[in-house]
N, C-alpha and C positions, 0 to 999 in steps of 0.2 A: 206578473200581475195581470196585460193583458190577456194571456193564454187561458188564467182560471177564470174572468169572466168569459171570455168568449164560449170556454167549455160550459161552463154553468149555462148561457145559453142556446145552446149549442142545439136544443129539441126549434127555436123557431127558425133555425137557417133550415130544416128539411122539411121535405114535403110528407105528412102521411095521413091518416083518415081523418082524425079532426081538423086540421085543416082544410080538406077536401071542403067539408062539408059546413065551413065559419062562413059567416054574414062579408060579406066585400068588405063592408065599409069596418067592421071591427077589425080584420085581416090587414086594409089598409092603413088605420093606424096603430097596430099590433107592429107591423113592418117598419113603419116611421120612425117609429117609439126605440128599437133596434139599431136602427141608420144612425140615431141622433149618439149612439156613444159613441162610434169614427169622432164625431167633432170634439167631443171630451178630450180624446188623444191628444196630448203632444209633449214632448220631450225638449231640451235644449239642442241635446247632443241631435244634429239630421239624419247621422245614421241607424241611432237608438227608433228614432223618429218612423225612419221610412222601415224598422221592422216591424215597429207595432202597427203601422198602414198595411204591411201585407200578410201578419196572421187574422186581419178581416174579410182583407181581401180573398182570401183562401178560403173561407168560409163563405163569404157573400158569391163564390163562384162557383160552388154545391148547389147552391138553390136555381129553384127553375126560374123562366124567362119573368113568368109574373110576381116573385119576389124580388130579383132583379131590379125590374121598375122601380124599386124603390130604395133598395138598399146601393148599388152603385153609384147615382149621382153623387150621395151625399161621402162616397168615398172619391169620387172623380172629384169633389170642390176640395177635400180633406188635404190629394196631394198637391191639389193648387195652392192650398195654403202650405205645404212642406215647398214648393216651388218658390213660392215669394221670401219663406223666410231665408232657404240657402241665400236665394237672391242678397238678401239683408247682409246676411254674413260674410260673405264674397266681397259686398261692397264696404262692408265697415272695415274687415281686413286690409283692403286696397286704399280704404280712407286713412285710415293709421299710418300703413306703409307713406304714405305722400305726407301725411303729417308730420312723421316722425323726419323723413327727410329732409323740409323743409325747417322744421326748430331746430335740428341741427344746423344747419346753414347761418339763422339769426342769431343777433345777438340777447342772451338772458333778460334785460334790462329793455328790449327791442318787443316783448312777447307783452299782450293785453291780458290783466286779468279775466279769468274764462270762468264763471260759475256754470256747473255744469248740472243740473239735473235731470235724474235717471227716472222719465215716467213711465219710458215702454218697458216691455220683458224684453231680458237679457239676450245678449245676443252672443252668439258661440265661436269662440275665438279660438278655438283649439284645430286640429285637423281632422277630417273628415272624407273619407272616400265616394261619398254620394256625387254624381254629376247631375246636372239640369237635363242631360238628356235623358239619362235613366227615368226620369221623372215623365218625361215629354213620353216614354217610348211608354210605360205604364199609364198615362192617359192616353195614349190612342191605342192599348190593348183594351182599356176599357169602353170607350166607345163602339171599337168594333162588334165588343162583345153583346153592347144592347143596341146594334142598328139593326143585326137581324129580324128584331121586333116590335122596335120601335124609331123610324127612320125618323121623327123628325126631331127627337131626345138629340139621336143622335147628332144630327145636325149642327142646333143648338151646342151641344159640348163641345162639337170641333169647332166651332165659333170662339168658344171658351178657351181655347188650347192657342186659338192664332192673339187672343188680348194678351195671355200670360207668355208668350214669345216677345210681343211688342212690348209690352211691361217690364220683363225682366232685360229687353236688346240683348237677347243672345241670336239675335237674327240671322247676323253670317256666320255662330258656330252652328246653327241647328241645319242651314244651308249647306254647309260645307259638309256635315255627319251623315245626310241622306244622300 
């Protein structure tokens, strides 16, 4: 599904004469307009996930520097959000496991009624091969790729990359991986 729209759009990821020759500011929200389906994306499964992040990715990395500008961010924040949600899943995993261990331990008659209501989206209990760093290692491929032109983007994003480190505490894996 992602594949056929990306290919349906497939004429504004490249550069050729009518674009050359488009108004800035239609070009900059024509770019926008493009970015903003990354954030549409998202899947339960993380690995489903981080493949429809990188048949954009592959695309958004054809276009020149000044397409870029605008199509990247909004891919760089896309796998901040595939970052937080493993994060989610790691942790409800790890939640259950200590839940589960500990009702085992009490007694039946010992346990509090618990109404539990489901307001967030589902969270993916199954297995998954994605790690936090493969994530970590594709946001700073993509900073690198727009510092050449814009240092202070870039900047800011690696700003971005040290909150989602501190957020998710994977602090002494991502220390101990470099």
């Amino acid at each position: 599904m992602i594949t056929q729209i990306v290919t349906f759009i497939d004429p504004l990821f490249k550069e050729d004469q009518s674009t050359v020759d488009m108004d800035p500011h239609e070009f900059r929200e024509e770019q926008e307009l493009v970015s903003r389906l990354v954030h549409l994306v998202i899947h339960v499964n993380p690995d489903v996930y981080w493949q429809q992040l990188e048949v954009f990715k592959e695309r958004f990395y054809q276009g020149n520097a000044k397409r870029q500008l605008h199509n990247l961010p909004p891919l760089f924040f896309s796998y901040i959000k595939l970052a937080r949600y493993v994060n989610k899943c790691k942790n409800s995993v790890d939640y259950e496991a200590t839940e589960n261990e500990e009702t085992e331990t009490e007694a039946p008659e010992a346990q509090p009624n618990k109404k539990i209501y489901n307001l967030k989206k589902k969270i993916f209990k199954g297995e998954y091969k994605l790690s936090f760093e493969q994530i970590l290692k594709q946001l700073k491929e993509i900073v690198e790729k727009l510092a050449s032109d814009h240092h202070e983007l870039a900047l800011k994003l690696y700003l971005e990359i040290i909150l989602i480190i501190n957020e998710c505490d994977h602090t002494k894996e991502v220390i101990q991986s470099y």
